[in-house]
C-alpha positions in Angstrom: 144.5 300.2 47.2 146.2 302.9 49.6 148.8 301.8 52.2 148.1 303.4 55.3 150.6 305.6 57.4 152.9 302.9 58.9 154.0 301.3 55.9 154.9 305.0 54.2 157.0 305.8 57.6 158.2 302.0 57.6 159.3 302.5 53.5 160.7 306.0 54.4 162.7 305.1 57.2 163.9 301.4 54.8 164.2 302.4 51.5 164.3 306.8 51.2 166.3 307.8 53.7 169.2 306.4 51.5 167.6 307.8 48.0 167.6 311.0 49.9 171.2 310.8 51.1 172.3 310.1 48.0 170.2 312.7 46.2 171.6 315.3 48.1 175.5 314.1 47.7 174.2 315.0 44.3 172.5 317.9 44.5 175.4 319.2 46.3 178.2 317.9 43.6 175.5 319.5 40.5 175.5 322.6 42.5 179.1 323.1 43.4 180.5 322.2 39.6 178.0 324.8 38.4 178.9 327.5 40.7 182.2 326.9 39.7 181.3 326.3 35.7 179.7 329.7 36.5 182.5 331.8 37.9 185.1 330.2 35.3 182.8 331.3 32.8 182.3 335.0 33.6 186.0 335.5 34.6 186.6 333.9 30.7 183.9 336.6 29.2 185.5 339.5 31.5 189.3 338.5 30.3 188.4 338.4 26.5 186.1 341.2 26.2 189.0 343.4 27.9 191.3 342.3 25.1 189.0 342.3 22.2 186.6 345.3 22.7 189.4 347.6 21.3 189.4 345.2 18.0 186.3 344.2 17.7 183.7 347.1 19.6 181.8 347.7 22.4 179.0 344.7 21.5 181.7 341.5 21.8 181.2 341.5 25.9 177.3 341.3 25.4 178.1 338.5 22.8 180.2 336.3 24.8 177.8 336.9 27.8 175.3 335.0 25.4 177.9 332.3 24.7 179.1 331.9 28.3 175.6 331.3 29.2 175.0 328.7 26.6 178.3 327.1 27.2 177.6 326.9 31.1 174.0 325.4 30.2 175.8 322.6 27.9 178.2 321.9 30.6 176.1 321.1 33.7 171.7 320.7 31.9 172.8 316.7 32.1 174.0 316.7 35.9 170.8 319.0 36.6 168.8 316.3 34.6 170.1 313.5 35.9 169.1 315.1 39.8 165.7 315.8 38.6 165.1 312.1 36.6 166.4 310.2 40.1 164.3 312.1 42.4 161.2 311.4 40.0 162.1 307.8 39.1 163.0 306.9 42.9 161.2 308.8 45.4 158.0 309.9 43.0 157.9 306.8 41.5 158.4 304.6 44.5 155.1 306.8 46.1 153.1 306.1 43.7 153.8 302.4 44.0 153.3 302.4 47.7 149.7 304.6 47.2 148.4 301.9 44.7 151.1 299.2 42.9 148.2 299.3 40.0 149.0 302.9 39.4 151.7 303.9 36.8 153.7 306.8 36.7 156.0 308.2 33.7 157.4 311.4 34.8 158.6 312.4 30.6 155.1 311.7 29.2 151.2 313.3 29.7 148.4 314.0 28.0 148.4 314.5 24.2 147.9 317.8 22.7 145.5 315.9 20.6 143.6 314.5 23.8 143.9 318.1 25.3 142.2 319.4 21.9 139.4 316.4 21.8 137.8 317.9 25.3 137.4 321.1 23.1 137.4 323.1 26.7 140.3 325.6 25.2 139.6 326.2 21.7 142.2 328.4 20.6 145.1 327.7 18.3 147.9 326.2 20.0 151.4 327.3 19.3 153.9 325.5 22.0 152.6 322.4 23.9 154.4 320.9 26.9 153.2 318.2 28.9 155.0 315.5 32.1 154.1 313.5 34.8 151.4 311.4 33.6 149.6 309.3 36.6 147.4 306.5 35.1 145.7 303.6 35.7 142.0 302.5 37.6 140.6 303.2 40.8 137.8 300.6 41.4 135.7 301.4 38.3 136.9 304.0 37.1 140.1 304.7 34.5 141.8 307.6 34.9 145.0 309.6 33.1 146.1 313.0 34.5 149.3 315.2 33.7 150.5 318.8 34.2 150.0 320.6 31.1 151.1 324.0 30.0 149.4 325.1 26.4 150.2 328.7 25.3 149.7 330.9 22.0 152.1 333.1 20.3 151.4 337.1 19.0 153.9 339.5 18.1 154.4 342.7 17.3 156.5 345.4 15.8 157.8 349.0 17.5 158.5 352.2 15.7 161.6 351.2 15.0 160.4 348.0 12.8 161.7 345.5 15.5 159.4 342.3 16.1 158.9 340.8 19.7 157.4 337.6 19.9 154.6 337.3 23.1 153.8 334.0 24.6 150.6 333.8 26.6 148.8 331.3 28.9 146.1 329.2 27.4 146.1 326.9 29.9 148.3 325.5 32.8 147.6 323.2 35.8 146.5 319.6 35.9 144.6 317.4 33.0 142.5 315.0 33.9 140.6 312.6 31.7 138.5 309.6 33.1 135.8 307.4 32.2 132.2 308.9 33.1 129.5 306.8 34.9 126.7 306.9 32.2 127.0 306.7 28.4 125.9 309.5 26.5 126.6 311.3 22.7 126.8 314.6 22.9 129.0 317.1 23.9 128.5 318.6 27.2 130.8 321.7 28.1 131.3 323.0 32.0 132.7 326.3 31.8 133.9 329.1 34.6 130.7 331.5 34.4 133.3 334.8 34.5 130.9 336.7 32.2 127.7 336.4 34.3 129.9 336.8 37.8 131.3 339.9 35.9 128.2 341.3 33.9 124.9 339.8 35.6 122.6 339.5 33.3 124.1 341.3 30.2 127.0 338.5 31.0 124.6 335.9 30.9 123.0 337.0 27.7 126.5 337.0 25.4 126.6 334.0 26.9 123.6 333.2 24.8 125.0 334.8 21.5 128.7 333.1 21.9 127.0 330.1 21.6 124.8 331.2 18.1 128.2 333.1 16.6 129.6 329.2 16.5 132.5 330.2 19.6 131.3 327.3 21.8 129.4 324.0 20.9 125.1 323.3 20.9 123.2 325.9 22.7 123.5 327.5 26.3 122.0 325.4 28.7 120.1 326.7 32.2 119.8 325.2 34.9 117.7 325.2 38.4 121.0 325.4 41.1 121.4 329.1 41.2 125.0 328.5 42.8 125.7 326.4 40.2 125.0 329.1 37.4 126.7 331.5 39.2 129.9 329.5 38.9 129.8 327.6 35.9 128.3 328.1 31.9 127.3 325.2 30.3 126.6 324.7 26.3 125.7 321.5 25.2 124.9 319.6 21.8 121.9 318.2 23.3 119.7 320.2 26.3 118.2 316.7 27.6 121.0 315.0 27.4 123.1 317.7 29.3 120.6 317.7 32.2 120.8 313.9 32.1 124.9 314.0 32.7 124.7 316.8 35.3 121.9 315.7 37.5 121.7 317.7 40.5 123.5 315.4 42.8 126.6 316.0 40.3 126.1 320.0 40.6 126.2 319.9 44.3 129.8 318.2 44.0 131.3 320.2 41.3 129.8 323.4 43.2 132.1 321.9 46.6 134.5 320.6 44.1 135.1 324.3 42.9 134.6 326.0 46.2 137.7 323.6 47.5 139.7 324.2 44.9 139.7 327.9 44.9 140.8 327.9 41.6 139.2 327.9 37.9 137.9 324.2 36.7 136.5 323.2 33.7 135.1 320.2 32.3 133.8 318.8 28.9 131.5 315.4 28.7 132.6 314.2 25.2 132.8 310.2 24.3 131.5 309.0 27.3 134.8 310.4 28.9 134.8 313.8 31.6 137.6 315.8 31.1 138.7 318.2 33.9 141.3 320.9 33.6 142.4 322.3 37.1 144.2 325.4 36.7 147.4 326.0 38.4 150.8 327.4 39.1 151.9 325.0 40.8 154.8 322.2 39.6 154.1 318.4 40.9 156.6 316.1 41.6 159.5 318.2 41.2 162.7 317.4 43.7 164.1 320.1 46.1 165.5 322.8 44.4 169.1 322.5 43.1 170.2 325.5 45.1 168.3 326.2 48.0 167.4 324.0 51.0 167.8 320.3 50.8 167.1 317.0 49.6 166.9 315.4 52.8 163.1 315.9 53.1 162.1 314.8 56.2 158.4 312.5 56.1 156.5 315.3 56.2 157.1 317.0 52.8 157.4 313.8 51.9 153.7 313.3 52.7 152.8 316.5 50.5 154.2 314.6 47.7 151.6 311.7 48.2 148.5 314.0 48.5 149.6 315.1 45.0 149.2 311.5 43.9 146.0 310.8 45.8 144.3 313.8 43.5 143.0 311.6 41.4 141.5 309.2 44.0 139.6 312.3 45.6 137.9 313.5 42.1 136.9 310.0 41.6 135.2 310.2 45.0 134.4 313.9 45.0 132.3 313.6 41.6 131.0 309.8 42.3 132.6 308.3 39.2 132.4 305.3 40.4 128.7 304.8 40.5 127.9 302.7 37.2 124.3 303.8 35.8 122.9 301.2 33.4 125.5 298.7 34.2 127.9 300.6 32.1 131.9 298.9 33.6 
């Protein structure tokens, strides 16, 4: 389980430090050769566009702009890589062993598109799908997976002119969690943020009503007796009894303070015996210091903001009483 404080400042000040030093020896040489990559680069695009824009127009500088740009990025994306992979694989990784050695982390994989589709919170067509730093593993009870994952759809359009553009939008970005739930059910249970009835009231509450009958969510609208609750969240269920048996009202009151905590959307789906949770967010976990700004050498204390981001799933566990096994369900 957790180490406590002195063994992080004791394996900061041992085994860190010197993955810090060396980072930054790094960060320093990746920066450098692609400042310099950089500058060789545009005086090369200034030099030839000044001899061939006579011979070959006023468009060559704009084209080798493009190809300076994608030559620079084939020169230095491995050193810039190989920064980011040693800061996960050392320091990350090394965290998450300290925090709990039963814990694994794999900073190139997360959760499945097809996982991310099975909790049926986001139910529109996916067009680009990216997903890293899956955390995994049990805490007492309780298995748990979470990642970052971004999720987006494609539209696009064409101008008076006939030119298409391609838009990408948002579906859904922040953390994924998926865990096992503490009583068995069948159904399918979905927790959704109630922006309609905050929005609308009443009329809000009653589309609510007829998404569910046009087919655009799953079972039937439920209601329930927290009024907070319904103010925050919309839930639609396959089965009413079996919804009000998952959310009992001890549960509301968490996911009510969960929410309120957060400060942020959350929604969940109760599917397979299995509570998914996606935590929206702007945020990027587990990244290093930035390659061009400020430092490596982090001293413990942004350090320790790294390890609350690996103790999220221990305080959702704990926040939402996962642990408690109804039944005798393990």
């Amino acid at each position: 389980m957790p180490q406590d404080d002195r063994t992080l400042r004791q394996v900061y000040a041992e085994e860190l430090q010197p993955i810090l030093q060396d980072l930054e020896r790094k960060r320093v040489q990746t920066r450098d050769r692609a400042l310099f990559t950089g500058a060789l680069m545009a005086i090369v695009v200034v030099l030839l566009s000044m001899l061939l824009a006579n011979t070959w127009g006023a468009f060559i500088p704009f084209v080798l702009s493009i190809l300076g740009v994608i030559g620079w990025w084939l020169i230095n994306r491995g050193a810039m890589q190989a920064y980011r992979d040693q800061f996960k694989q050392q320091v990350v990784g090394r965290l998450v062993s300290i925090y709990d050695p039963g814990l694994t982390y794999s900073p190139r994989d997360g959760i499945t598109r097809s996982e991310f589709q099975s909790s049926q919170i986001h139910r529109h067509k996916i067009d680009r799908y990216k997903c890293e730093d899956l955390l995994f593993g049990k805490i007492d009870a309780t298995k748990f997976r979470f990642s970052e994952v971004h999720a987006e759809y494609k539209t696009t359009s064409t101008d008076s002119k006939g030119n298409t553009q391609t838009h990408w939008h948002t579906i859904f970005k922040g953390i994924f969690f998926i865990a096992d739930f503490n009583k068995y059910f069948s159904g399918t249970t979905l927790v959704l943020p109630d922006i309609a009835e905050q929005n609308l009231g009443g009329f809000g509450k009653m589309l609510q009503g007829w998404s569910a009958k046009l087919g655009a969510q799953p079972g039937q609208l439920v209601t329930l007796e927290d009024p907070e609750f319904e103010r925050l969240f919309a839930v639609y269920s396959t089965d009413q009894v079996e919804s009000r048996y998952i959310l009992s009202t001890s549960l509301m009151e968490r996911l009510v303070a969960f929410r309120h905590r957060l400060d942020k959307p959350v929604a969940l789906s109760f599917i397979n015996s299995c509570v998914y949770i996606a935590m929206s967010s702007n945020k990027d976990y587990f990244e290093p210091p930035s390659l061009w700004f400020g430092s490596a050498l982090m001293q413990l204390e942004e350090i320790q903001i790294y390890l609350d981001d690996i103790r999220l799933a221990q305080e959702i566990i704990e926040e939402l009483n996962l642990n408690t096994r109804i039944w005798g369900k393990q």
